[in-house]
N, C-alpha and C positions, 0 to 999 in steps of 0.2 A: 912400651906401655901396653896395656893391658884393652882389650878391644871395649870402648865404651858401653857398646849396642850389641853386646856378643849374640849371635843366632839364637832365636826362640826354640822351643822345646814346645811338644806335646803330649800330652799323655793319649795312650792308644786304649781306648776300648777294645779290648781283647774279650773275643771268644773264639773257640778253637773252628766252629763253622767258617769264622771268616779269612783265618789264616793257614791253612793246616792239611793241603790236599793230599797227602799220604793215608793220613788217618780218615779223614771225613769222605775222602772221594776228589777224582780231579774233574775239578772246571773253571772258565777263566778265572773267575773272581778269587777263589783260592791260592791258583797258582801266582794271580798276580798278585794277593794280600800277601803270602808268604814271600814272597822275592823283594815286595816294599819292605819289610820285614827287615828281610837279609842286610839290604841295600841301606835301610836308618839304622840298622847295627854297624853297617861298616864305613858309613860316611856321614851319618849325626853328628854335626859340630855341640855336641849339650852332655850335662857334667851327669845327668844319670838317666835311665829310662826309667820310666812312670807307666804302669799296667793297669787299668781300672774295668773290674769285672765282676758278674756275679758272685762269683763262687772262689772258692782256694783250687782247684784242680783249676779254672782259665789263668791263674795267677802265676802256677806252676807249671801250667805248659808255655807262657811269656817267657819264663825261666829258663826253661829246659832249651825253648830256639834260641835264645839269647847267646846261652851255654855253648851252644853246638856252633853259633856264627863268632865264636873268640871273645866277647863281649866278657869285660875286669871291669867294666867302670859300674859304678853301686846301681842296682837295681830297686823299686820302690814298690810295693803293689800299697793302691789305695780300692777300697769299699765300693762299688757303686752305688749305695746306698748312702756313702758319706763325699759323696765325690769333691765337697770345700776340700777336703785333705790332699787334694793335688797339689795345691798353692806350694810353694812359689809357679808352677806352672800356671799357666793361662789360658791355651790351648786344649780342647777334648777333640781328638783325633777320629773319628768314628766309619767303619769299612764298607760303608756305602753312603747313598745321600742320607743325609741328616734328618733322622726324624721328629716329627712335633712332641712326642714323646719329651727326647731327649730337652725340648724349651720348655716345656711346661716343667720337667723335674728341675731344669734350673732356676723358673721364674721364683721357686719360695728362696734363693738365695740372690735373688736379683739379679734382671737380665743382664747386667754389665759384672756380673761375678765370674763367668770364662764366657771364651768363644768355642762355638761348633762348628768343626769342620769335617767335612763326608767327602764323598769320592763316587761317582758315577763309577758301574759297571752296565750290566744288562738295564734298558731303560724299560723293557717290552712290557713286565710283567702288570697288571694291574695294584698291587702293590706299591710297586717305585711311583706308579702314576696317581693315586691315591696318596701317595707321602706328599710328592710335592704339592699338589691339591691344597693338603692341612697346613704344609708349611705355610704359605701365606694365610692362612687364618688363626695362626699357633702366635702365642709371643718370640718367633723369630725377629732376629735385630740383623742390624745392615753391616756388623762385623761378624757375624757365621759367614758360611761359603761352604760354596759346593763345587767342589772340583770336576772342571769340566775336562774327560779325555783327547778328546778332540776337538773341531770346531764346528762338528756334525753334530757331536753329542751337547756341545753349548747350544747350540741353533734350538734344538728339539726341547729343551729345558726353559729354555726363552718362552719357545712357544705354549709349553705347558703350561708356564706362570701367567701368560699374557690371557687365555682361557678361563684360569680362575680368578684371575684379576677383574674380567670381564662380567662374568659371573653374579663375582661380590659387590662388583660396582650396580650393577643392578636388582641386586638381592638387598644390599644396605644403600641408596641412595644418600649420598652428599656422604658418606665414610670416608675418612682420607686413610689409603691403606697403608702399610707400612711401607719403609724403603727394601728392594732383593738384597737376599743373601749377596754377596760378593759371589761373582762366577767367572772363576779365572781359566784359563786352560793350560794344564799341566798332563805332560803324556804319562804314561806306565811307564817301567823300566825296565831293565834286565842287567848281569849282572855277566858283562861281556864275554869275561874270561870262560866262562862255563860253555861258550859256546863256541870255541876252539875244534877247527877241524882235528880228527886222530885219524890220517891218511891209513891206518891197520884195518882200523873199524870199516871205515868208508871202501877198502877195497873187498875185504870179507864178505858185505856188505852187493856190492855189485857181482863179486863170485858168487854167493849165495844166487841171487836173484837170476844168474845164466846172459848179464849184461857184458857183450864183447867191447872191447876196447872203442870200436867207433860210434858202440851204441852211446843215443842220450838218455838219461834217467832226469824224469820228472821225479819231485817228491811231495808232496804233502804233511801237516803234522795236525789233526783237526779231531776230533770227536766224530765220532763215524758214523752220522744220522743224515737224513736229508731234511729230518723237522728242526734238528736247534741247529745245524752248522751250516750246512748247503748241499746240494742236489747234487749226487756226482755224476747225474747220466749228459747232462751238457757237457762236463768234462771231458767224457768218455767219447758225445760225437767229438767235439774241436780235435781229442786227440789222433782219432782216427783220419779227421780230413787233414793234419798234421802230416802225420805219418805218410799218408799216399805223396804230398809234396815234397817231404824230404825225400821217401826211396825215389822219388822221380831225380832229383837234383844229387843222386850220388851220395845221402848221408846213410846214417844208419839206424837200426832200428830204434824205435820210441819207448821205453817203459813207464811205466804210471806205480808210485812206490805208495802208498797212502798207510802212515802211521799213525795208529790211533786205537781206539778202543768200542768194541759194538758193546752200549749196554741195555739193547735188545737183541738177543741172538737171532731172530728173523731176518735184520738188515744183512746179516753176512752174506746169507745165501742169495739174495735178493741185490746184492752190489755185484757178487760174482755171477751170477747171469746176466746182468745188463751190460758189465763188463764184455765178456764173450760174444756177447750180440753185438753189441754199438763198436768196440775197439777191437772186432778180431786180431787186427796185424800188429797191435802192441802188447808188454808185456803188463801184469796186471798181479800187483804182490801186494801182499798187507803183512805189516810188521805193528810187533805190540809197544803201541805207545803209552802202557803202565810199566816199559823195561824201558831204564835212563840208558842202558847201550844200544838198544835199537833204534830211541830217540835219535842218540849222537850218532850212529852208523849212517839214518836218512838224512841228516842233514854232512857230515863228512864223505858220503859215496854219491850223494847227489850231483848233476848239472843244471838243472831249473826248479825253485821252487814255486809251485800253485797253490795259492789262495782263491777261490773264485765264490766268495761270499754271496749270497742271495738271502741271507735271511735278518730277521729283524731284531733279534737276539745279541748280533755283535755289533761291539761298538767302537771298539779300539784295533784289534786285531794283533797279539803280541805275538805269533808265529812269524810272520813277516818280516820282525823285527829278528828275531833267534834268528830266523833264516841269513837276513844282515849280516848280523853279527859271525855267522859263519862262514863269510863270504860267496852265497852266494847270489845270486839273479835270481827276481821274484816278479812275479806272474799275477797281478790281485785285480780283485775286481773293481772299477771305480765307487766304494762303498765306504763309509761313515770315515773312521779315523785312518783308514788308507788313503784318503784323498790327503791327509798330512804328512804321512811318515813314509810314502812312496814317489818319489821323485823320480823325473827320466832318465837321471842318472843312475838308479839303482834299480829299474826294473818298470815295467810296462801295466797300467792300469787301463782297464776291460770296459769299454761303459757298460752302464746298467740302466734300467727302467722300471719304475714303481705305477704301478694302474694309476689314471689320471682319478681327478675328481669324480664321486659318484660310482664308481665299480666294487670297491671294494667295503665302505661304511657298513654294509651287513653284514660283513665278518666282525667287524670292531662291534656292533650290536650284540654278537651272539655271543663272544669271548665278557664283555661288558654283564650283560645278564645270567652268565655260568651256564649257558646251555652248551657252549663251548668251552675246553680246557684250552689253557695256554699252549699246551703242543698243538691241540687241534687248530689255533690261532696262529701261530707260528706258519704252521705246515701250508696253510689256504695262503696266507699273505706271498710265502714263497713260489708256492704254484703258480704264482700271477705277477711275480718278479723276473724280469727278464737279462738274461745277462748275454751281449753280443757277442754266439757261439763264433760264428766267423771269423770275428777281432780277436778274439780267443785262439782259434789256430794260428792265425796268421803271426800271431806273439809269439806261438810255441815254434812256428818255421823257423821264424825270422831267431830267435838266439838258440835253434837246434842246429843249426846251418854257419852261425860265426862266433865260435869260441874266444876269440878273444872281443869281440862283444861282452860275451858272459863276462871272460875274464875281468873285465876294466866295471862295467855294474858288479861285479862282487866286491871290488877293490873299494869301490866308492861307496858299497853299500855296509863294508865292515868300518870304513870311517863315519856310515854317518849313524851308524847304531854308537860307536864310540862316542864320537863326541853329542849327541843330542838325546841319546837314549837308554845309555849306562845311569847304573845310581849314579853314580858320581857329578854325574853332571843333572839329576833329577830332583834328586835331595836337598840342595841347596833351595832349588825352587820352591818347593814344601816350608823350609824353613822361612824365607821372605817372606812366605803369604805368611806365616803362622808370629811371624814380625809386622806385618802389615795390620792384622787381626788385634793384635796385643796394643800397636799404637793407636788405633779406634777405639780400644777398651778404656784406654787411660785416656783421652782425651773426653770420651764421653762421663768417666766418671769425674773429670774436673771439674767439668761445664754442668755436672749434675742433668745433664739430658732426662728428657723426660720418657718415664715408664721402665724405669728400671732399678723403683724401689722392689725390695724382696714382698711377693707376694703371701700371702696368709695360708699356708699349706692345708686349711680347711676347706677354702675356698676354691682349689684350682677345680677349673671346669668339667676337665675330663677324668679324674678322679677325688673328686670333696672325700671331707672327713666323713662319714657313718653318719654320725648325726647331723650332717647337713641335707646330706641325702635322702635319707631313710628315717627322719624326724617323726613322721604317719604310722610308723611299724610299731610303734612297740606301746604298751602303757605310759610306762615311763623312763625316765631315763637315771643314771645314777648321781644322785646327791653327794658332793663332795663334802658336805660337813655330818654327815648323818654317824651316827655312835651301832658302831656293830659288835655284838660278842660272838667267842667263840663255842661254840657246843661243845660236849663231851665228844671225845673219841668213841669209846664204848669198844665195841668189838670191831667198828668198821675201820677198813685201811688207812695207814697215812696218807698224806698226797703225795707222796713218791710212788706210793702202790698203785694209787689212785689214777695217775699218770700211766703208769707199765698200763692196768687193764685198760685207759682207752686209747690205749696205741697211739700218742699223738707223734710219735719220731716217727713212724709210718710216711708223715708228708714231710720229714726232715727241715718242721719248723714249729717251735715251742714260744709260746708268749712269754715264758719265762725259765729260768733254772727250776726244778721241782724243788732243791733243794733250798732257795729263797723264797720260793710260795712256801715251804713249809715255816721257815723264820718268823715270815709275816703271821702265820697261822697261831706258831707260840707265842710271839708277842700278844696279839690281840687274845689269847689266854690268860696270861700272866695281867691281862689288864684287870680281870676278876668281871663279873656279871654288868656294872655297868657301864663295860667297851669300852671304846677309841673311837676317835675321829683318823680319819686317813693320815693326817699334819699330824696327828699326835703319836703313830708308829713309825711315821717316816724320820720322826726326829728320835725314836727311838734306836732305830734303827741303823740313821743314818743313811737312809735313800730318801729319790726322790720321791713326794706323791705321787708321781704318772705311777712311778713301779709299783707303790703301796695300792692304787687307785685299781691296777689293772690286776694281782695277785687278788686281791678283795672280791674282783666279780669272778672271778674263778673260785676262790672259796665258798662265796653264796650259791654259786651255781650247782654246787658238790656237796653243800649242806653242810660244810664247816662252820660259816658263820651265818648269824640272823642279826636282825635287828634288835639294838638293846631297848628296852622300855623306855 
């Protein structure tokens, strides 16, 4: 029998910034929107995928990944300007947290006409924090959600609502505010098999870098700044008080592998002096993490992987998890969604410290007011985050010192990347919320809940129609029954010509075909001297009067037509 309640579907707001780190640039949110990507092409239990986007190039680069991940089953792209055309779907998938934007364009078709659903990456930005802000004051309903990655990054989301909640309760007294988005916690994923040791790579890999057989190699896989990822010069002591411990105890020497990418070329020279200073006695290599084999060589040639996060920028941490999946021991600092996905079974977490109350509120002042950039933000709060150098070495001893330690956290760390953090096993979870979301919509639409009639699309707050807004601007406004004729041509251009000279495909967007403002223009010719009413060329015509309505003040505008006597 055929599955009653088969798995929800959602349609993905696709733009290629959110999915597409080849093309646009790698950074978490990329890498991870494209691997979600990968991951609902190859384990979406739903009978077609649904793209909804500005433009036909975001429609055709859905395509194009779809293409390339094996994906036969029918593909749909819908408008985002008509986004009812999703239906049968229910769900609007969207690649970060969900913004009031997206409530308001759906209140004119009623807030129980789909659910929204977002996905936390970076919370830091002022941005994300301003979104959630408006979320609770937006027509968000209590079947959207926002996907939380971890239980750090739900904790922080709580706290932000609970702030503007705070806020509005005393900003609107006796307001009963609405119920939260839904805030589940679902992790990132990865797409296991890809992160398969290739013992060739891995050993090239440690010839390359001059590591003898009893040396141990740390590795790294991170964006190479100390403002958006973390501070390597802590690294670089732990490593060296490492190192004196192990040669004391018989092992062999320490190399520090850090794969990644400077996209400021000052950091290089500035990571390799501090390098040569802090960790004389270990080895100190950088390999490019924009090359997918130098990727796979640092984690296939590795023995420890190092994470040691200090900054406020991440929130999930998907290296860790790669690492995992490659079998090996991971090194992380006790930091946001690490405190999830790293267990004592697969690897050793670093405590850390955030300035208490009161030290640090004049950085969030200055980043707050733009007198500080969000790197400049970033970089302060890290300065003043401390991560237990110490406990730090003493992690890198302790599994440089017993291999089959590492061995059995690799073993346990590639089961638990399989089973808790492959699509396979992520996707589904995606699908339940997006089935959980869909039975709130039908229940709410039975029961007729209230506030979720379709709003008057003149009326929405944050963008009214023209003439709600700007009523004060003008003389007056245009009369829909008024009788207009057409003037003679004479010597002046068509409105096709008329069009070409004022360049309006320049902003590659036209109020109309020229070639249908011109119809309308013959028409209201053929009407003879005393005109038409807009209803009386529209049925000439067979359009609507918006179309006639809006053609007409374009023709007045350009002195086609006047008013008839």
């Amino acid at each position: 029998m055929p599955d009653p309640t088969p798995p929800a579907n959602a349609a993905i707001w696709f733009t290629s910034d959110g999915y597409d780190p080849v093309r646009r640039g790698i950074n978490g949110r990329r890498v991870a929107g494209e691997s979600f990507l990968r991951g609902f092409f190859a384990h979406g239990r739903v009978d077609e995928f649904v793209s909804i986007a500005h433009a036909q190039g975001d429609h055709a680069a859905f395509a194009e990944m779809a293409r390339a991940a094996g994906v036969t089953r029918p593909l749909r792209a819908v408008r985002l300007d008509a986004p009812a055309a999703m239906a049968p779907v229910e769900v609007l998938h969207y690649p970060a947290p969900i913004s009031a934007t997206e409530c308001w364009r759906r209140s004119v078709h009623g807030a129980a006409a789909w659910a929204l659903c977002g996905v936390t990456h970076t919370t830091a930005t002022k941005n994300v924090m301003q979104t959630i802000f408006d979320l609770r004051s937006a027509p968000q309903m209590p079947w959207d959600a926002v996907i939380c990655t971890s239980q750090a990054v739900q904790a922080s989301i709580r706290r932000l609502m609970e702030l503007a909640e705070a806020h509005l309760a005393e900003r609107f007294p006796g307001a009963t505010l609405p119920a939260r988005p839904l805030l589940p916690v679902i992790p990132l994923g990865i797409v296991c098999d890809d992160f398969q040791p290739d013992p060739a790579l891995g050993q090239a890999m440690r010839a390359r870098i001059g590591a003898a057989p009893g040396d141990v190699v740390a590795v790294s896989i991170a964006r190479l700044t100390p403002d958006e990822k973390f501070d390597p010069l802590p690294l670089f002591l732990a490593m060296e008080q490492a190192a004196g411990e192990v040669r004391a105890r018989g092992g062999g020497r320490l190399h520090l592998v850090l794969c990644g990418q400077f996209h400021e070329e000052t950091w290089q020279d500035i990571y390799a002096r501090a390098a040569a200073r802090l960790m004389p006695s270990c080895g100190y290599h950088l390999l490019d993490g924009g090359n997918p084999d130098d990727r796979k060589a640092t984690l296939s040639g590795g023995d420890i992987f190092v994470f040691p996060i200090d900054n406020l920028q991440e929130t999930f941490g998907l290296a860790p998890i790669e690492a995992m999946g490659a079998g090996l021991p991971v090194i992380v600092t006790d930091w946001d969604g690490m405190k999830d996905t790293v267990t004592p079974e697969v690897g050793i977490r670093v405590p850390t410290e955030l300035p208490r109350a009161g030290l640090s509120g004049y950085v969030s002042q200055r980043f707050l007011g733009g007198t500080d950039s969000y790197v400049q933000y970033l970089s302060q709060v890290s300065a003043l985050t401390r991560m237990d150098v110490g406990a730090l070495a003493r992690a890198l001893v302790t599994l440089a010192l017993d291999p089959d330690l590492r061995a059995r956290m690799g073993s346990a760390g590639r089961a638990r990347a399989r089973s808790l953090y492959d699509w396979r096993a992520v996707i589904p979870q995606y699908q339940a919320l997006w089935g959980e979301q869909r039975a709130m919509l039908s229940h709410a639409r039975a029961k007729g809940a209230p506030g979720i009639a379709p709003r008057d699309p003149a009326l929405v707050p944050v963008g009214p129609a023209v003439e709600e807004m700007y009523a004060a601007y003008p003389t007056a406004f245009a009369a829909e029954d008024r009788r207009l004729a057409a003037r003679p041509l004479g010597d002046r251009p068509a409105p096709v010509e008329m069009f070409g000279l004022r360049n309006y495909a320049l902003r590659r967007r036209l109020i109309d075909d020229p070639a249908r403002i011109e119809a309308v223009r013959a028409a209201y010719a053929a009407a003879g001297p005393q005109g038409a009413t807009e209803a009386e060329i529209a049925a000439a015509l067979r359009l609507s009067p918006a179309v006639v309505g809006r053609a007409a003040l374009w023709l007045l505008k350009y002195d086609y037509l006047v008013e008839a006597p």
